[in-house]
Every structure is written in structure tokens, then in C-alpha cells.
Backbone bond lengths (Angstrom), bond angles and torsions (degrees), N, CA, C in turn:
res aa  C-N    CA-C-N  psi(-1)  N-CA   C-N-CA  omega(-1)  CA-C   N-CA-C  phi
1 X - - - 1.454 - - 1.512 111.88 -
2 X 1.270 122.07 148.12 1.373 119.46 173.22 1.279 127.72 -64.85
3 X 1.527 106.34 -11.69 1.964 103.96 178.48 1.704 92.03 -79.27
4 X 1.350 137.72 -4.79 1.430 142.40 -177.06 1.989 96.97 -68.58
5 X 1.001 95.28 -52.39 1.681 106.89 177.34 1.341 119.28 -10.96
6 X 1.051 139.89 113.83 1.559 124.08 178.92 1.775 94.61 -98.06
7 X 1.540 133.04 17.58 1.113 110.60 171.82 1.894 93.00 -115.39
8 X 1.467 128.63 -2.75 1.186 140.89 -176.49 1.634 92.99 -90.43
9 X 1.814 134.48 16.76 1.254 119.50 -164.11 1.874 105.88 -88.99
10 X 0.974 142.42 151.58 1.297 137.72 -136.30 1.725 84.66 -147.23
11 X 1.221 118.00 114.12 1.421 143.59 -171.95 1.600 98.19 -86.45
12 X 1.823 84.50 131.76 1.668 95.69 158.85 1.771 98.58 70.21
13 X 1.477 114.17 35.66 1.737 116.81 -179.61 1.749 91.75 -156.95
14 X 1.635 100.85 142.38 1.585 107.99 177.93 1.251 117.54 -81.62
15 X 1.245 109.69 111.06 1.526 100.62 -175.63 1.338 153.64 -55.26
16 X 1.478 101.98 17.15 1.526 110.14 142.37 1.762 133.70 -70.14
17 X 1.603 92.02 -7.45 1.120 101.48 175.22 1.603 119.01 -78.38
18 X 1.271 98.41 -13.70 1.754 109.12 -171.00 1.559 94.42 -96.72
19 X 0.888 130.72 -8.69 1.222 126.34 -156.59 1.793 111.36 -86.44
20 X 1.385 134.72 125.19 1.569 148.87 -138.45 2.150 88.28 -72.21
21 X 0.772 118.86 -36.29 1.403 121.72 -154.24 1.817 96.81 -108.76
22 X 1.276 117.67 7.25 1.800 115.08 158.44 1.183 120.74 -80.81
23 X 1.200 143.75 129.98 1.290 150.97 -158.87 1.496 99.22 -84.39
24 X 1.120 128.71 -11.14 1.371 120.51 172.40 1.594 94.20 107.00
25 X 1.335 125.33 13.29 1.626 126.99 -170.22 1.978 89.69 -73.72
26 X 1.007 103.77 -57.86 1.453 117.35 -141.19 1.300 81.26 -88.52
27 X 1.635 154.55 -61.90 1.202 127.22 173.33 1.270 140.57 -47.53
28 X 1.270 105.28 -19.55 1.757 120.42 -178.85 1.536 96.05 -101.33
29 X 1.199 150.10 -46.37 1.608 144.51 133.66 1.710 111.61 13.32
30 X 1.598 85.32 -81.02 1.530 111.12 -176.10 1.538 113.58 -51.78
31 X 1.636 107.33 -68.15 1.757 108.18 172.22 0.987 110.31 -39.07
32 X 1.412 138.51 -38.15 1.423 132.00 -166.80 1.287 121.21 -90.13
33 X 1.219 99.89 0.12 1.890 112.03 176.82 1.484 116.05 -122.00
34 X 1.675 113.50 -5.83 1.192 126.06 167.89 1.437 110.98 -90.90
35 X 1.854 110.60 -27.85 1.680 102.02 168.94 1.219 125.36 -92.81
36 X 1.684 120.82 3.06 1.061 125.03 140.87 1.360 141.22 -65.43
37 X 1.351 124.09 -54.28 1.715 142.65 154.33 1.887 77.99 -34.14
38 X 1.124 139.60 -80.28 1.278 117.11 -148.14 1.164 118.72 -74.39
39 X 1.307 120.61 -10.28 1.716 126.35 -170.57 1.584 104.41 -38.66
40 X 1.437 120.05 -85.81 1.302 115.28 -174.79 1.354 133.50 -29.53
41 X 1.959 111.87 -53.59 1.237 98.26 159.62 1.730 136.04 -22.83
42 X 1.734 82.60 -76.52 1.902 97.06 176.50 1.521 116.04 -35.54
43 X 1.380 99.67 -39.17 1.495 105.70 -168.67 1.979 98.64 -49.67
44 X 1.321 100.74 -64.88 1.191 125.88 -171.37 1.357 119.49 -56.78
45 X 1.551 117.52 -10.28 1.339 139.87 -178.69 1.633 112.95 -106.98
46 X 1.608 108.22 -23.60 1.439 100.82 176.91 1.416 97.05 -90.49
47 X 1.619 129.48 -38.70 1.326 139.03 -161.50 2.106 80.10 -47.80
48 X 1.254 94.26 -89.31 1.959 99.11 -170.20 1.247 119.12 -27.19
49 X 1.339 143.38 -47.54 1.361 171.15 109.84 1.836 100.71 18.05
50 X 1.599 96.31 -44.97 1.697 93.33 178.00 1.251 122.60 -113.15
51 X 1.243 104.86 10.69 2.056 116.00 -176.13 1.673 76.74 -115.25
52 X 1.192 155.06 13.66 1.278 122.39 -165.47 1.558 136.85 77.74
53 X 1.253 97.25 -21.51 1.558 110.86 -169.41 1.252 120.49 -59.64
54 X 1.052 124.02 -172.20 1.848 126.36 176.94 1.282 143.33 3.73
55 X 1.645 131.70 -164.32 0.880 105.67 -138.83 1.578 125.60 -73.30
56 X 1.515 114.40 -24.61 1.350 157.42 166.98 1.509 90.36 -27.38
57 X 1.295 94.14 -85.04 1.764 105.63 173.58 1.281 150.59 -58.29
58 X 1.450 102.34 1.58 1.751 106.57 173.83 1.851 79.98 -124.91
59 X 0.807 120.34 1.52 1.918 98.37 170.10 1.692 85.35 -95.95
60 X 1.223 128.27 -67.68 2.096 105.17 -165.06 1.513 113.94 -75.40
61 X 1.635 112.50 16.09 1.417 104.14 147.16 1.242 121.13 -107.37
62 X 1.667 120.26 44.30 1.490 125.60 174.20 1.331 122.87 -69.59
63 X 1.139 130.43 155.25 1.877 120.80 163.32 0.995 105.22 -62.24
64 X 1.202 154.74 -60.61 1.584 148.89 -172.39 1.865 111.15 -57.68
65 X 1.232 108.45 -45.06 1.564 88.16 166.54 1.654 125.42 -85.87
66 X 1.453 115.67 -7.43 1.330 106.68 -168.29 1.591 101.08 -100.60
67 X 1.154 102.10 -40.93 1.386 111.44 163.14 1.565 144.50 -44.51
68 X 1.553 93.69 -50.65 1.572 121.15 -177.73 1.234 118.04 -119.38
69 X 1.216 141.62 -46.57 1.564 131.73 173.72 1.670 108.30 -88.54
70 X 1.299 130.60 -13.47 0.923 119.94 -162.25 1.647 130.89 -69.19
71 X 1.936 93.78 -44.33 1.477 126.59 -178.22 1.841 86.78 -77.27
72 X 1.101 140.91 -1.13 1.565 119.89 178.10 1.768 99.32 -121.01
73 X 1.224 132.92 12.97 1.075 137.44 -175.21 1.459 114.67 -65.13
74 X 1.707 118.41 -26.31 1.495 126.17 -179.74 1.573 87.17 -88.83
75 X 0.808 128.51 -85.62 2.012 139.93 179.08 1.447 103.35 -16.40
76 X 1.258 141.46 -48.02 1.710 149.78 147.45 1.161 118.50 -39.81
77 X 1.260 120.19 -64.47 1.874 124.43 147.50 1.573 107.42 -2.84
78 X 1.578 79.01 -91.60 1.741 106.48 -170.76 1.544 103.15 -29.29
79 X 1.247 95.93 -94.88 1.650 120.07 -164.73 1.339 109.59 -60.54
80 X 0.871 131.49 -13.59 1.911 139.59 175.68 1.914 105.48 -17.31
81 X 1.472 119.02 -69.66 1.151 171.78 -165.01 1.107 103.71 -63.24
82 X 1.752 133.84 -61.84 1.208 134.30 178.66 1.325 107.81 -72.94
83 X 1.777 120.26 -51.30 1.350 107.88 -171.37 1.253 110.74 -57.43
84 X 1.304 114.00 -6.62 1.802 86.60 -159.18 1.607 101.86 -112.83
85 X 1.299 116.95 0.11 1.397 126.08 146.07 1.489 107.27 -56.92
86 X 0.934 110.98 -75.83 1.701 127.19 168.46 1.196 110.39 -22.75
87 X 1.283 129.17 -60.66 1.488 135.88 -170.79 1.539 81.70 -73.18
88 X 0.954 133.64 -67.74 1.646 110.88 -157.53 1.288 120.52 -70.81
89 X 1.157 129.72 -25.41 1.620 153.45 158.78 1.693 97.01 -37.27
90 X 1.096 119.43 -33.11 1.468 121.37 -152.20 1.414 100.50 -126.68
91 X 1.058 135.35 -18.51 1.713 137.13 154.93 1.075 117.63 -70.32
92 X 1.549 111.62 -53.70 1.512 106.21 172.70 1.625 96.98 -113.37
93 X 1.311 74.47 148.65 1.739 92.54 173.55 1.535 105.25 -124.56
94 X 1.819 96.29 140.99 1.300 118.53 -154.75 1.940 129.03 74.64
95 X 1.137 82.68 12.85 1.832 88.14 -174.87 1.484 75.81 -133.59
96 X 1.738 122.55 111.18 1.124 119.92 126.28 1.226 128.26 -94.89
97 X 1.694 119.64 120.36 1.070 110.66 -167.51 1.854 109.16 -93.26
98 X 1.556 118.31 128.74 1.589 114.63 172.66 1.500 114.57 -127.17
99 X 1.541 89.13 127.40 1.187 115.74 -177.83 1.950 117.08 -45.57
100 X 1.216 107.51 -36.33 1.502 129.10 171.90 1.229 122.21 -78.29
101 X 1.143 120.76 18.57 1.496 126.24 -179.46 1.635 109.94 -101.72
102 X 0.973 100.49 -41.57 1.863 113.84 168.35 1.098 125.81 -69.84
103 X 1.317 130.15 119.52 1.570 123.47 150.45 1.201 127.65 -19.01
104 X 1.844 129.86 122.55 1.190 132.30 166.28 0.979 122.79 -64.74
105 X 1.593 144.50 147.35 1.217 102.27 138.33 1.795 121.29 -113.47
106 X 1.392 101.76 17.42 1.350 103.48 151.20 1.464 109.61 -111.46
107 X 1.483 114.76 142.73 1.406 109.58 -175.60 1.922 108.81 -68.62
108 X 1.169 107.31 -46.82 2.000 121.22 165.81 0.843 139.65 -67.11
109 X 1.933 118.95 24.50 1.401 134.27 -134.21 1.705 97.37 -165.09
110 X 1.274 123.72 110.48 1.562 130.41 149.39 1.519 96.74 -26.22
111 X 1.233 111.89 141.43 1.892 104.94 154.92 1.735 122.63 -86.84
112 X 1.465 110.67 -24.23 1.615 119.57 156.19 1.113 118.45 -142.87
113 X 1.398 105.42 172.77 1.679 113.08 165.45 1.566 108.92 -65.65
114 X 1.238 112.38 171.32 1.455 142.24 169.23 1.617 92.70 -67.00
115 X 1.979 107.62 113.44 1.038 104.39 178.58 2.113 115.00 -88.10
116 X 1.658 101.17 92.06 1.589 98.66 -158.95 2.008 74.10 -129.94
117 X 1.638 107.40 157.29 1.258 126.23 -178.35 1.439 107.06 -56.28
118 X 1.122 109.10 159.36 1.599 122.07 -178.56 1.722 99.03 -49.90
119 X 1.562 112.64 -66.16 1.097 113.90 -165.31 1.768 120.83 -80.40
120 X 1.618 114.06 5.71 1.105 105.77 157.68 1.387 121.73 -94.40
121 X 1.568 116.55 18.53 1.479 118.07 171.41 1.843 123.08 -73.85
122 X 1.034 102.90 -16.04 1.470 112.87 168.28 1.305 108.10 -85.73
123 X 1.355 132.51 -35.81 1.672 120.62 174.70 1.040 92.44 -63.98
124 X 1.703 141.70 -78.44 1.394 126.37 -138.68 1.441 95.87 -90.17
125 X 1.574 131.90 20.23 1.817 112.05 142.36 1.453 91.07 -71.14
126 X 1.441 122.97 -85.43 1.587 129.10 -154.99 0.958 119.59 -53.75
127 X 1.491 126.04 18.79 1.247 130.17 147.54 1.324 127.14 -120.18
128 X 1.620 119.20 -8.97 1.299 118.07 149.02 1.411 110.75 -61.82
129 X 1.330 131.11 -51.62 1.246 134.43 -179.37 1.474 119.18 -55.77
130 X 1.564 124.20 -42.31 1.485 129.81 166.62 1.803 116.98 -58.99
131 X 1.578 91.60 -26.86 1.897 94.72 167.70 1.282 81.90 -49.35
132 X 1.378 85.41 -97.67 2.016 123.01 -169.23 1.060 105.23 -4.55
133 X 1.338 152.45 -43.53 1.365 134.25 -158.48 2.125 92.99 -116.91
134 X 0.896 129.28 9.54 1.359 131.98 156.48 1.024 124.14 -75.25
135 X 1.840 107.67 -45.09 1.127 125.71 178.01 1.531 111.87 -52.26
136 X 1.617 86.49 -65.31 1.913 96.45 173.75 1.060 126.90 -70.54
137 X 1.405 116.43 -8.01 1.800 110.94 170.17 1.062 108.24 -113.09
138 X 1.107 146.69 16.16 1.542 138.89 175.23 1.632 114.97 -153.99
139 X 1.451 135.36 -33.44 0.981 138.15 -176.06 1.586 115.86 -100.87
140 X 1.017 118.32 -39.02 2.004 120.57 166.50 1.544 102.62 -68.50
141 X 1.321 132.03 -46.04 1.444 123.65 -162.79 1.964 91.37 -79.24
142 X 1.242 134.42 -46.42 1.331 120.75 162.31 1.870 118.65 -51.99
143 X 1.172 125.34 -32.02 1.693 114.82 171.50 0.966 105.26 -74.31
144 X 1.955 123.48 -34.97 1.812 106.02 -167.31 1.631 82.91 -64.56
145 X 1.306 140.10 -82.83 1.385 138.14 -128.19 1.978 92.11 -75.75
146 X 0.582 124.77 41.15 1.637 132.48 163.73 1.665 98.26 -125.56
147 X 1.147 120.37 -40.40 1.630 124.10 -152.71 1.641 81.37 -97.93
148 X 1.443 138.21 -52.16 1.538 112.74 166.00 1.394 135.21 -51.79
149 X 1.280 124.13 -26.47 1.227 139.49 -167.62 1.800 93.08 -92.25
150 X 1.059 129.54 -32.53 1.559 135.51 171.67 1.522 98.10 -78.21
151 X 0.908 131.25 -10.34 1.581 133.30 -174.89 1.280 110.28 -97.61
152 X 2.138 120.23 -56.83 1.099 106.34 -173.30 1.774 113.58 -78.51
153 X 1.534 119.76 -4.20 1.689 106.14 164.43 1.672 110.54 -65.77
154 X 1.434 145.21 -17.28 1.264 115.62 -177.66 2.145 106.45 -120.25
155 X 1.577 88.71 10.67 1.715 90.27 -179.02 1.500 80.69 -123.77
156 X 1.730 100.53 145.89 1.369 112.67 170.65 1.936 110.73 -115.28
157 X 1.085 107.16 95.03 1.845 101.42 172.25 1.368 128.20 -71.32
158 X 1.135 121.62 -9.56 1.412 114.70 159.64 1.442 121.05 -60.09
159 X 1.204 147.31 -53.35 1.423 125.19 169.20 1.383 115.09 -49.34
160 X 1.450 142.46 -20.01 1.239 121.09 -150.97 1.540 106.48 -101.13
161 X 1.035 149.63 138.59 1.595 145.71 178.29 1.661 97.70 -109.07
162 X 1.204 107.09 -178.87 1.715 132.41 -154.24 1.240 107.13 -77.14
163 X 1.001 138.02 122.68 1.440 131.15 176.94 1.754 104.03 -105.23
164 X 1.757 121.21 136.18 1.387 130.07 176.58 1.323 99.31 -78.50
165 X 1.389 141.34 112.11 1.098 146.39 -178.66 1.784 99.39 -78.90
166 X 1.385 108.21 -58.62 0.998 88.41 165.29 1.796 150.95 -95.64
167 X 1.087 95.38 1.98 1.632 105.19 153.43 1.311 110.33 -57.84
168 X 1.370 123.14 -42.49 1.257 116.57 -164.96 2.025 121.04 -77.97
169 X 1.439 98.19 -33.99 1.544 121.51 157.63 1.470 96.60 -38.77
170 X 1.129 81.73 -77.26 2.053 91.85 -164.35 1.548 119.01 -41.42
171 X 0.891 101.26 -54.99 1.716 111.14 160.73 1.204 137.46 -7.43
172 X 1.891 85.54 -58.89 1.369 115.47 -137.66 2.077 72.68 -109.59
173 X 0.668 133.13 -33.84 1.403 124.60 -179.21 1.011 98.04 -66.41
């Protein structure tokens, strides 16, 4: 069975919890007493996290992530998945590998990674990411101003003047 796995071994859980024939008593037991024992920490980790404080918080307020990965973080999402079909589609030839060919067993869930070498996992990030920020710097800012210009032929803005959104709230309270 795969809970036999010593690379399937699941840290910081008693290993009856790994074990094929536990009903899930003693792992769900355990999680629930391991996210307690940690509560305070977290507490103390989101508190810093939201004043700015420590270390958490001056590394993801860097120039390189706020700057550069940040604005492509939805576009990375997206495309994650294709490139790396893509990348493997295109390394090897004749092996397309698809992710959709296998049984899930979460329905909202890939069933594996992209089977590509340890060390080609940094090419196909920095090139999901070199999409991603093409996308967002050069190809969305050309559809919005296509998709306005398709907008102002059937909307006309000259009749309409400014409306006080909030004057009008206020008012109305």
C-alpha cells in the first residue's frame, strides 16, 4: 500500500496515523491538536505580517517580488498547466504528456506534477513567469484598448455628465 512508502511519510503525525487500516480517527485527532499547539504562534505570525513587522514581512515587501512577480501572479495561475505541457511536448518529442488522462481523485486538483527533471523545474517556472508578465505587459493592455475602442462605437459619452456618488449616498442617508 502506499501509506507503506517511506517517501509518502507525513511529518510531525504518529504513525498510526499513516497507517492503511486507520479510519482517519487518529489523523484528524492529531491535525486538530497540531492546529491548535500552533494557534498562538500563527496568531503572532499573522499579527507581524499585518503591522509590517518581521522577517516574513520585509522579504514579500521586496522590489523583485512586488515589482516583478507580483502583477503576473493571476497570468502564472492561468497558464502554469499549459506551459508545462508545452515544455514537455517540446523536449520530448512523441511523448505528449496529459495531465487529463488519469483519474482524479480530487475532482479541483491536477492528479500530478509535470513529469520534467528536478533541474528543469526552474526553466519551466522562468518561463511560465516570462509568459505571465508579456501577457500582462504587452498583450492585455493591447485587448483592453481594442475592447474600448469596440465599446465607444455602440456607447455614446457625450450626453452623459458626472455623477457625485457620494453626494448622492449622503443624501440619501
Amino acid at each position: 500500500p502506499k501509506y507503506d512508502d517511506p517517501e509518502q511519510t507525513r511529518w510531525f503525525r504518529p504513525s498510526d496515523a499513516d497507517y492503511i487500516g486507520d479510519s482517519s480517527t487518529v489523523g484528524r485527532l492529531w491535525d486538530n491538536l497540531a492546529g491548535r499547539i500552533m494557534c498562538p504562534l500563527t496568531t503572532l505570525w499573522i499579527f507581524a505580517m499585518s503591522t509590517g513587522e518581521g522577517y516574513t514581512a520585509s522579504i514579500l515587501r521586496g522590489e523583485f517580488l512586488v515589482n516583478t512577480l507580483s502583477p503576473t501572479s493571476y497570468n502564472c495561475f492561468l497558464f502554469h498547466q499549459m506551459i508545462g505541457q508545452w515544455y514537455f511536448a517540446a523536449t520530448r518529442p512523441g511523448e505528449f504528456w496529459n495531465w487529463w488522462q488519469y483519474r482524479k481523485s480530487f475532482y479541483w486538483f491536477s492528479p500530478g506534477p509535470c513529469p520534467v527533471q528536478w533541474y528543469e523545474y526552474f526553466l519551466v517556472i522562468t518561463v511560465v513567469v516570462a509568459f505571465s508578465d508579456f501577457m500582462d505587459s504587452t498583450f492585455a493592455p493591447m485587448v483592453k484598448s481594442i475592447a474600448k475602442q469596440a465599446i465607444r462605437l455602440f456607447v455614446d459619452d457625450e450626453g452623459e455628465e458626472e455623477v457625485d456618488v457620494a453626494g448622492t449616498l449622503c443624501s440619501l442617508v
